[in-house]
N, C-alpha and C positions, 0 to 999 in steps of 0.2 A: 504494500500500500504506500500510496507518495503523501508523503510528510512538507507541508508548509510550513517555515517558519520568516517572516518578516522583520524587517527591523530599518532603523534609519531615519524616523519618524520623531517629532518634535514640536517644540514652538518656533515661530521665526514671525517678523512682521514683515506685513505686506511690501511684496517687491524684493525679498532673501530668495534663498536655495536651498534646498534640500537633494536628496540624494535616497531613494530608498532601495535597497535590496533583501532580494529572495533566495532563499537556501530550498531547493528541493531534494530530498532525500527519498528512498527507495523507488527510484526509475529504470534500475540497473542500469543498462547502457542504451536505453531508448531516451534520453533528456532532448538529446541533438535532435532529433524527428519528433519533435512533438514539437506542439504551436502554443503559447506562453501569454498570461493577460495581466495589465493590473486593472482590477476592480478599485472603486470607492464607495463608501457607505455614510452618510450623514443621520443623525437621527431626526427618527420619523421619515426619512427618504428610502426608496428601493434602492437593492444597489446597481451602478452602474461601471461598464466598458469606459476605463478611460482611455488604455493603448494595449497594445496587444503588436505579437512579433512571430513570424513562422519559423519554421525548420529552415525556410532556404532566408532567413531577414529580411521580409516584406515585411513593413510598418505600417502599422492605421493608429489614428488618433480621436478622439472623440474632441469634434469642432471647439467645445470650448478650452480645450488645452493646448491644440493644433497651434505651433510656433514657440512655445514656454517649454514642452515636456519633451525627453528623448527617451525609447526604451532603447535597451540597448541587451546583448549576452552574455554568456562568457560561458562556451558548452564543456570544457575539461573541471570548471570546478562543477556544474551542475546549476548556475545561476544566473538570472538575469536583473535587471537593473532599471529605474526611472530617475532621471535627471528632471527637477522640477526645477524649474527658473524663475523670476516674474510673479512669486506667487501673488494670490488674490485671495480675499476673505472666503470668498466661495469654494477656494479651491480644500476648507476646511473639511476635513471627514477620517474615519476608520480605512487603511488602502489594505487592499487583502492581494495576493498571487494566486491565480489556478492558472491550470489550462484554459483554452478557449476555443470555440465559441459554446461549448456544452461542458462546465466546469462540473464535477459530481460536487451533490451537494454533501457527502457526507466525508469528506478533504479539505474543507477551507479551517485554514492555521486560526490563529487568534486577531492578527489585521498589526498594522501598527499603528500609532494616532498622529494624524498630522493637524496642529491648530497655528491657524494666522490670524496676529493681531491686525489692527489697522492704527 
């Protein structure tokens, strides 16, 4: 079973950077062929696709992030990565890693918390 665990998450005000990273563990040697998401969660909100990255690194971005966020990999440790730039109060929330675009529900790690001041 694959193991999320997130980290990287913090306080910072409006227009800092953050950096978050995902540890996936038990994928044996499938990590490189598999397609990669970060999610965010606010409360009271559903969660959403913010960026997501394939097996061959096609990138899509959800519009409100498109130019501030980069995902990025890195397949020998088993990890990949979101460069947050620019941030905005909105960009407040819980970020979680799964796979994508059909994450099992019963895999997602604990999230890490990202909060912007203004």
């Amino acid at each position: 079973q694959v193991q999320l665990v997130e980290s990287g998450g913090g306080l910072v005000q409006a227009g800092g950077s953050l950096r978050l990273s995902c540890k996936a563990s038990g994928t044996g040697s499938s990590f490189r062929s598999m397609n990669w998401g970060w999610y965010r969660q606010a409360p009271g909100k559903q969660r959403e696709l913010v960026a997501s990255i394939t097996s061959r690194y096609g990138k899509s971005y959800a519009d409100s992030v498109k130019g501030r966020f980069t995902i990025s990999r890195d397949n020998p440790r088993g990890m990949f990565f979101l460069q947050m730039n620019s941030l905005k109060t909105e960009d407040a929330a819980v970020y979680y890693c799964n796979t994508y675009p059909s994450p099992p529900n019963t895999n997602w790690g604990q999230g890490t918390q990202v909060t912007v001041s203004s």
